[in-house]
C-alpha positions in Angstrom: -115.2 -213.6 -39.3 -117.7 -213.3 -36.2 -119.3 -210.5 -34.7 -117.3 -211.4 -31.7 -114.2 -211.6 -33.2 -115.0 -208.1 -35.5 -115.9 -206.3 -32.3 -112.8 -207.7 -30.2 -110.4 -206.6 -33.0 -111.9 -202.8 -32.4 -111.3 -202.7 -29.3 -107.8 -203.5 -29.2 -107.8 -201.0 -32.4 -109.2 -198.6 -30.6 -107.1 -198.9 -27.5 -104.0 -198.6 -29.8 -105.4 -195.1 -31.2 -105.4 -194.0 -27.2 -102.0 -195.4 -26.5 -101.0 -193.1 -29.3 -103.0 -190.4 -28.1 -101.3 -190.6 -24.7 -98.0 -191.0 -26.1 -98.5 -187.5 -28.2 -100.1 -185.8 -25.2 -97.1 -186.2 -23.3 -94.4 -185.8 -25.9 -96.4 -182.6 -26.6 -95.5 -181.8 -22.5 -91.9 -182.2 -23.0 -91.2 -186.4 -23.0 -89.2 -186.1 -26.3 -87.1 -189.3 -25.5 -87.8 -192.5 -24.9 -86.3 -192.2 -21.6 -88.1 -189.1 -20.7 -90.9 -191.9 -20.5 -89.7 -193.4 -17.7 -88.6 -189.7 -15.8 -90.7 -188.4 -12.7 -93.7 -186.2 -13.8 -95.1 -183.3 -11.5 -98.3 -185.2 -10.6 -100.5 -181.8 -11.6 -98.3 -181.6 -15.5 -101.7 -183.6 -16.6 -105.1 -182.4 -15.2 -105.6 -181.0 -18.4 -105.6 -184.5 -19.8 -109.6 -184.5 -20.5 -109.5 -180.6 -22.2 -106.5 -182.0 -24.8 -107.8 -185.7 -25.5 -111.3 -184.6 -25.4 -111.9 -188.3 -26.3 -111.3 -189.1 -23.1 -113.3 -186.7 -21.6 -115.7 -189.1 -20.0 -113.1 -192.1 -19.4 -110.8 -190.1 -17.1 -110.2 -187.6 -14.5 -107.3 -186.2 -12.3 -108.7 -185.3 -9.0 -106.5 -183.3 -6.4 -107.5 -183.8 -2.8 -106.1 -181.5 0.3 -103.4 -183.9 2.0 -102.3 -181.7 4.7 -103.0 -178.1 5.3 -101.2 -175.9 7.7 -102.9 -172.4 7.7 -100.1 -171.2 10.4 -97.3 -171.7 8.0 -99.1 -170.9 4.7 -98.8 -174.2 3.3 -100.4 -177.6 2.1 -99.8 -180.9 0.7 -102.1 -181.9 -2.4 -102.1 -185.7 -3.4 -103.2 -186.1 -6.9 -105.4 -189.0 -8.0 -105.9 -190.4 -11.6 -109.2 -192.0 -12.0 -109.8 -194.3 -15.6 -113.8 -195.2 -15.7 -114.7 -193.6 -12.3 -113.7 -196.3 -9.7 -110.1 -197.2 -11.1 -107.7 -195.3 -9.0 -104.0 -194.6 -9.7 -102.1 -192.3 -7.2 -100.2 -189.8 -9.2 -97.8 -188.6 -6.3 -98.1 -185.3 -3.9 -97.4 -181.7 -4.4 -96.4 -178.9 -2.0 -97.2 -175.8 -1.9 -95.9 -172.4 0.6 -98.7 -170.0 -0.3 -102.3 -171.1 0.7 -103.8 -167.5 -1.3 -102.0 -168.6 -4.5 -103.2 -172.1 -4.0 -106.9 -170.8 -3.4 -106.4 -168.3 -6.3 -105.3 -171.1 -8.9 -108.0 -173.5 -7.3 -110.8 -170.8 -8.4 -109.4 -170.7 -11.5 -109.7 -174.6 -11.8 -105.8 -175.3 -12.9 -103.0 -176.0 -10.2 -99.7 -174.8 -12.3 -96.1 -175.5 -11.5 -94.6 -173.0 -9.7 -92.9 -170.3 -11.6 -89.8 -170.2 -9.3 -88.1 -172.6 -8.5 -88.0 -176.7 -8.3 -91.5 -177.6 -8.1 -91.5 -179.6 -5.1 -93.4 -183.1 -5.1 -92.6 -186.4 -4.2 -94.2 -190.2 -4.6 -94.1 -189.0 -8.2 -95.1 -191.5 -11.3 -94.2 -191.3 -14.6 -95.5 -191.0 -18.0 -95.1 -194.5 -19.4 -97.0 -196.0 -16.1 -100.2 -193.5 -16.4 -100.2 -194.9 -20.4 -99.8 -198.1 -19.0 -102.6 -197.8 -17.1 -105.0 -195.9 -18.7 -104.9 -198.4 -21.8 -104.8 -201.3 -19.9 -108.4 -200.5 -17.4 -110.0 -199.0 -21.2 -108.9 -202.6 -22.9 -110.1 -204.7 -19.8 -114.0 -203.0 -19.8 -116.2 -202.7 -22.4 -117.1 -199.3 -21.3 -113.5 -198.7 -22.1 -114.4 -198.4 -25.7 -113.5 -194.8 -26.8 -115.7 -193.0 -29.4 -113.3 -191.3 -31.7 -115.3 -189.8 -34.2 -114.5 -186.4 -34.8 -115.9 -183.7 -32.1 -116.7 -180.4 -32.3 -114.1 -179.6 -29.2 -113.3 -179.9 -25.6 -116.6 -181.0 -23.4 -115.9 -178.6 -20.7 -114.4 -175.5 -21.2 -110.5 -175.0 -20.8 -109.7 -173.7 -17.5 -112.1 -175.7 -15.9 -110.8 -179.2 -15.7 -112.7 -180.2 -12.1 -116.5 -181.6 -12.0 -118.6 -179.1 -9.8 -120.5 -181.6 -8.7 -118.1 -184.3 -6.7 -117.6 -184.1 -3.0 -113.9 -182.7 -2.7 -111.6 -179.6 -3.7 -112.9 -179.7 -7.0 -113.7 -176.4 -8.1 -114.7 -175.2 -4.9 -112.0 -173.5 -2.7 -114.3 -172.6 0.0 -115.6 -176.9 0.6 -111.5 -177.3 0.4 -110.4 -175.4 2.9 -113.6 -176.2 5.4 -113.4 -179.9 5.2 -109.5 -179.8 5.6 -109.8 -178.1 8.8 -108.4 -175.2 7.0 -108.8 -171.6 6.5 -112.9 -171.6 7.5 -115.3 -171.0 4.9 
């Protein structure tokens, strides 16, 4: 066999190990079917993606960005990106949100939740099979797709804190969010 060939053959092993990977991750949030697969997600259920695949740490990214904010009414629309090697985009879908000091709270804290209360309102949802699809299909096409899966020592960034301090947007800093959406001042 060729070096070629060898190398080719673990990276399509090593894209199948993700797949799997993925498909845990989301069984472990509540896909227990097959056709849970193809359900609606709540576009924030996985920006802890990176803290529970820490594998993936450096391959992929959810990024919430302030859609609309109305600081009369209390309220905002978030749309929810998912980036796979830092310039491949898919959109996730958009969330809503009635209290703008509960948003800001959870922001600081660096995890959106689901609202306790309730239906949690979003819409232009995707679902679980098309972010797998996705995500194995831009690591399999790039070589910098290959994942190192030796074992690690645990998560690269600490839990709680699943947005990178130093990109331009809502990430970790509520203050920059709220300024730059013509918000709440800062």
């Amino acid at each position: 066999m060729e070096s070629y060939d060898i190398d080719k053959f673990k990276h399509v092993s090593n894209n199948e190990v993700v797949r799997r990977l993925l498909i845990k991750y989301f069984m472990d949030k509540g896909c227990t079917t097959s056709g849970s697969f193809d359900r609606q997600m709540y576009p924030a259920m996985i920006q802890d993606i990176s803290q529970v695949i820490p594998v993936l740490s450096n391959k992929v990214e959810v990024v919430p960005y302030a859609g609309e904010v109305d600081p009369a009414l209390g309220r905002a629309v978030l749309g929810w990106n998912l980036f796979v090697l830092g310039n491949n985009r898919m959109f996730l879908g958009e969330t809503y949100h009635n209290n703008l000091h509960d948003l800001a709270r959870q922001i600081r804290g660096g995890n959106i939740r689901m609202p306790d209360r309730g239906f949690p309102n979003a819409r232009r949802q995707t679902t679980p099979k098309r972010v797998i699809s996705f995500i194995t299909r831009i690591l399999h096409d790039h070589e910098a797709g290959y994942v190192d899966l030796s074992p690690t020592t645990g998560p690269i960034k600490p839990v709680g804190e699943p947005y990178g301090v130093n990109r331009q947007s809502m990430l970790g800093m509520p203050q920059q969010f709220y300024t730059r959406s013509g918000g709440l001042g800062g």
